[in-house]
C-alpha positions in Angstrom: 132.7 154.7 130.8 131.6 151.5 128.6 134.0 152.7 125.8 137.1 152.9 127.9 136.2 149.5 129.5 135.9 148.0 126.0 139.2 149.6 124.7 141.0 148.1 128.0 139.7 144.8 127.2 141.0 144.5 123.4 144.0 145.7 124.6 144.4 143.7 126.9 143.7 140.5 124.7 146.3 142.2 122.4 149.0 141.8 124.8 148.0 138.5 126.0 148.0 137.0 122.2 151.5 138.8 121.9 152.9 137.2 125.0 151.8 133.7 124.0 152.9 133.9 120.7 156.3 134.6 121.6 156.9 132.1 124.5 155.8 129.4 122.1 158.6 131.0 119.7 161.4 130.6 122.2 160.4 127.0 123.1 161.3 125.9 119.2 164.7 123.9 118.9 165.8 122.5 115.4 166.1 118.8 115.0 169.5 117.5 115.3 170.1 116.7 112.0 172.7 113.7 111.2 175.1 113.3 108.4 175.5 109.0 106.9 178.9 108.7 104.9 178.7 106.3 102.1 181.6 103.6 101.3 182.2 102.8 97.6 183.6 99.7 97.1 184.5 98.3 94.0 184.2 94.5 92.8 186.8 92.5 90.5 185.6 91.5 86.7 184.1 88.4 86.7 186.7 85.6 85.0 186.3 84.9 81.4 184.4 82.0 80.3 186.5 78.8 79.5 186.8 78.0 75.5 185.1 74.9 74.4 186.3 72.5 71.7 185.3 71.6 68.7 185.1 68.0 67.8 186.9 67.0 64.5 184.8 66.1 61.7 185.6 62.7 60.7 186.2 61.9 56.7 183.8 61.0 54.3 186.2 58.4 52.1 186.1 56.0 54.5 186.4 52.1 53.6 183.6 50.0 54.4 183.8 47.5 57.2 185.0 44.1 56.3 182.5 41.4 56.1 182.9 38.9 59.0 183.1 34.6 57.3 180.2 32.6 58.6 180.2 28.7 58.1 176.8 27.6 56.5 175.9 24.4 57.2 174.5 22.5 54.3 173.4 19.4 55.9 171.0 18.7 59.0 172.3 16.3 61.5 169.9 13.5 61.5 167.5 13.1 65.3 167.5 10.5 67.0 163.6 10.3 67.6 161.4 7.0 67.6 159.1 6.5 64.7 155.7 6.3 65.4 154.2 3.5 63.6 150.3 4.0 62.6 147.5 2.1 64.3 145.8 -1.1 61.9 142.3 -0.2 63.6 139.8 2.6 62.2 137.9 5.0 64.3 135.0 6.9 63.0 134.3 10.1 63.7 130.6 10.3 63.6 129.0 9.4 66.7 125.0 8.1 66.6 123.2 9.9 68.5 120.2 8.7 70.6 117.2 10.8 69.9 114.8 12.2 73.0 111.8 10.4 73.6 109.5 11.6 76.1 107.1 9.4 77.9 105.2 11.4 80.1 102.5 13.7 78.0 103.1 17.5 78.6 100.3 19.1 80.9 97.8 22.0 79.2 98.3 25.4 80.2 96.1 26.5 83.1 92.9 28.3 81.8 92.7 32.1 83.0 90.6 32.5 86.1 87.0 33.6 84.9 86.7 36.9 86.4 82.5 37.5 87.0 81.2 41.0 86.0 79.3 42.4 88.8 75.2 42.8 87.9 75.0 46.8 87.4 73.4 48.0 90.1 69.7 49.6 89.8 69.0 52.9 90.6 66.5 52.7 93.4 64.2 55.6 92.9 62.9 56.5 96.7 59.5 58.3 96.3 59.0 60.6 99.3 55.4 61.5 99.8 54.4 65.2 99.8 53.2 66.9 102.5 53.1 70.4 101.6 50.3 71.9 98.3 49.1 74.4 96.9 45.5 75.9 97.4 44.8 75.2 93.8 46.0 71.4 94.2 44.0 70.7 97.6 40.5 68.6 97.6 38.7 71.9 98.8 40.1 75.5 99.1 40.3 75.9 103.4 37.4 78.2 104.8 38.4 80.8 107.4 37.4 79.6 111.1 38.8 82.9 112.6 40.0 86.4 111.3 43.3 88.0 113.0 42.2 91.3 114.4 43.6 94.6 112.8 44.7 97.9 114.8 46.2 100.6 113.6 49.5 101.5 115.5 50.1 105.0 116.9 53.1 105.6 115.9 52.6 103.9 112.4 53.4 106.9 109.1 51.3 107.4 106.2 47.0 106.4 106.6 47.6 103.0 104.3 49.9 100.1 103.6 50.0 97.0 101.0 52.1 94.2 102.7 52.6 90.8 100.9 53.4 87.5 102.9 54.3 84.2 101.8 52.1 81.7 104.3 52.0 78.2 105.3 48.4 76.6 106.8 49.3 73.7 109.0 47.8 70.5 109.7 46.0 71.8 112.4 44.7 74.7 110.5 46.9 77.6 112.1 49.0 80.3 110.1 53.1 80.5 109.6 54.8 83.7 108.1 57.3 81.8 105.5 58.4 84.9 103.9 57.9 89.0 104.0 57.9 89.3 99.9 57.1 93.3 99.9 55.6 96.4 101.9 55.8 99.6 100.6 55.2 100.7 104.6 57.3 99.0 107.1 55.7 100.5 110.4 53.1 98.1 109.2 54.7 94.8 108.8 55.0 93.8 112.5 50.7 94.1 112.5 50.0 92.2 108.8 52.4 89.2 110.2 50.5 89.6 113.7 46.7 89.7 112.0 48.3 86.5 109.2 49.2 84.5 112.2 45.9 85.3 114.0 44.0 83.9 111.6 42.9 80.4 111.9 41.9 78.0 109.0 40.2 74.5 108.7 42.7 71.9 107.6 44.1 71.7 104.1 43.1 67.9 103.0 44.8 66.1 99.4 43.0 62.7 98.5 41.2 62.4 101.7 44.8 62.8 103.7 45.5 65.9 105.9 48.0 67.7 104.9 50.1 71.6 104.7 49.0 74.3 102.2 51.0 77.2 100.9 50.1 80.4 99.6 50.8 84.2 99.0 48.7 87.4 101.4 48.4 90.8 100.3 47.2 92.6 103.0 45.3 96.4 102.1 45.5 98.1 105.5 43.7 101.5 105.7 44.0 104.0 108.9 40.3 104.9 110.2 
């Protein structure tokens, strides 16, 4: 049953394509086609060009033209202008001249302003006093009034430590962590800079004066 439907349909399409192509085949009409005619008409000849004449050439042999008579006058009719007779009196060219005297003597030249050079200034050299020494450079080394107290932490790795600080004494004789230098264990460093600063000197005296001391701390800290 699908096979005849299919064969309907193509032909169907068939006829359809048939009956369009000839209804557009009936609607054709030919251009209306239209003949021009052409008129030839034919022009006159241009006139001819009028001829042009020649000039006659005149003759060579011709006599030269005569020479007109002028009338030269050999004498000068005499003026009649006054004669000027010439003054009895010289006059002499040269003039004397007066020479330039000057009464009034000329003023000097003003003398160029002086101009003073400034004193070079001297270096002022400000001494500022020291207040901070070395152990070695202090009247007497500082003796320990009080030791920092040392605990092991509990959650501190390893059973030893080696912890190097860089401390300042005061006037007053207390402790100051300038500078953690090196610690091969740093569970530690918290309790070397806590034991440093715990520790209490007398004060560091130069010449008499009290003053600051600096020096370097290796603490050896060993688990019990």
């Amino acid at each position: 049953m699908a096979k005849y439907s299919i064969i309907f349909g193509i032909l169907l399409s068939a006829l359809l394509y048939c009956l369009l192509t000839l209804s557009r085949l009936g609607k054709y009409e030919e251009p209306d086609m239209k003949i021009l005619e052409v008129e030839v008409v034919e022009m006159p000849a241009p006139p001819a060009p009028p001829e042009m004449e020649v000039p006659e050439e005149e003759p060579d042999d011709l006599p030269p033209p005569p020479t007109p008579d002028i009338d030269m006058v050999e004498t000068l009719a005499p003026l009649d202008q006054p004669v000027i007779e010439l003054s009895p009196n010289k006059i002499s060219i040269t003039t004397p001249v007066e020479t330039f005297r000057q009464t009034n003597a000329v003023a000097d030249l003003p003398a160029p302003p002086v101009v003073k050079k400034a004193a070079p200034k001297k270096a002022v050299v400000r001494t500022v006093a020291r207040t901070e020494f070395a152990i070695s450079e202090l009247d007497n080394a500082p003796k320990v009034i009080r030791k920092g107290k040392f605990r092991w932490p509990r959650t501190a790795k390893g059973r030893s430590a080696k912890i190097s600080l860089r401390l300042k004494i005061t006037k007053t004789g207390d402790v100051k962590v300038i500078k953690l230098l090196s610690s091969d264990n740093p569970d530690l460093n918290e309790t070397a800079i806590r034991v440093a600063t715990q520790t209490k000197f007398t004060p560091p005296r130069k010449n008499g004066k009290v003053v600051e001391a600096t020096y370097t701390k290796t603490f050896q800290l060993m688990k019990p």
